[in-house]
C-alpha positions in Angstrom: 11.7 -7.9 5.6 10.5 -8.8 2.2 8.3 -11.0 0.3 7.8 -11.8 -3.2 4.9 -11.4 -6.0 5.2 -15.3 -6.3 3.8 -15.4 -2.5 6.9 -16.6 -1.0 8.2 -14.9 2.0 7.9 -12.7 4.6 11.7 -13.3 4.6 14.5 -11.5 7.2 17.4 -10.3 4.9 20.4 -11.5 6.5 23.1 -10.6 4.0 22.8 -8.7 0.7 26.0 -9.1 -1.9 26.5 -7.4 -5.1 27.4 -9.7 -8.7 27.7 -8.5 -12.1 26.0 -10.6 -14.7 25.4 -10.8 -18.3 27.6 -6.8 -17.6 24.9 -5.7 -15.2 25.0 -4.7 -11.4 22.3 -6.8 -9.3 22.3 -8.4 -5.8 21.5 -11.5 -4.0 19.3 -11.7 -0.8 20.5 -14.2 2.2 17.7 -14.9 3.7 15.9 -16.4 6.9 12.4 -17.0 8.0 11.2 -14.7 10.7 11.0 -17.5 13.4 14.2 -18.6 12.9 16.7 -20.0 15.6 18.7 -16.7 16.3 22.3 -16.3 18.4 22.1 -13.5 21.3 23.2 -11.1 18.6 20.2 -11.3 16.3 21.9 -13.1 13.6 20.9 -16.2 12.1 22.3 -19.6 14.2 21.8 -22.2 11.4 21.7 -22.2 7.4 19.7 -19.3 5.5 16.2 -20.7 4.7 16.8 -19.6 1.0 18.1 -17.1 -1.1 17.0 -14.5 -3.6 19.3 -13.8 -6.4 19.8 -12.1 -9.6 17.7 -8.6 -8.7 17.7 -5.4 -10.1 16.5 -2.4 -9.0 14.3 -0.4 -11.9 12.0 2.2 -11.4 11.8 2.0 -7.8 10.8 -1.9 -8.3 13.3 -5.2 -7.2 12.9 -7.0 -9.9 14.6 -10.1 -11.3 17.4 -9.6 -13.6 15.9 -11.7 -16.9 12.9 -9.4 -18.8 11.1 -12.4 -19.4 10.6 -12.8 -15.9 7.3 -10.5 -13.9 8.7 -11.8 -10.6 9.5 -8.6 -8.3 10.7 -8.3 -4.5 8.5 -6.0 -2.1 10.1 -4.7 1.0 7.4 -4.9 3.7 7.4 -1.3 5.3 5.2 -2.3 7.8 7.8 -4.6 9.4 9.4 -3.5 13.3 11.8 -5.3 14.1 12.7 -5.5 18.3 16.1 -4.1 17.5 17.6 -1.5 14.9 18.0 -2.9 11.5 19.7 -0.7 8.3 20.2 -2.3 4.9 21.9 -0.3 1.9 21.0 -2.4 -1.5 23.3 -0.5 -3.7 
């Protein structure tokens, strides 16, 4: 679950993919609102409710992949989820 400093979000990460842009490494979040329609599986039934794309990781920080840019991702640690989730970013 994340949110971001632009108070968007809480957000359920449903996917995370990997790009190379401008030559750097950085990822884009699939993601879905918490009370979102879900199969019997847990996954998503309908279209993601956004996504969040071009991030970095620096200094222990998400951040977006332009310097000009202060917005950052924060992964909610408080978050329990009613089944197992595990998400690798890199």
């Amino acid at each position: 679950m994340v949110r971001t400093s632009y108070d968007t979000g809480p957000y359920v990460v449903e996917a995370i993919s990997e790009h190379e842009d401008y030559g750097v490494k950085n990822i884009s979040l699939v993601c879905s609102l918490p009370d979102a329609k879900r199969r019997k599986d847990g996954k998503m039934s309908g279209e993601p409710d956004g996504w969040l794309n071009e991030i970095v990781a620096v200094d222990g920080q998400l951040l977006k992949l332009f310097k000009a840019s202060t917005d950052e991702i924060i992964v909610l640690t408080d978050f329990h989820p009613k089944q197992n989730v595990q998400v690798s970013l890199f």
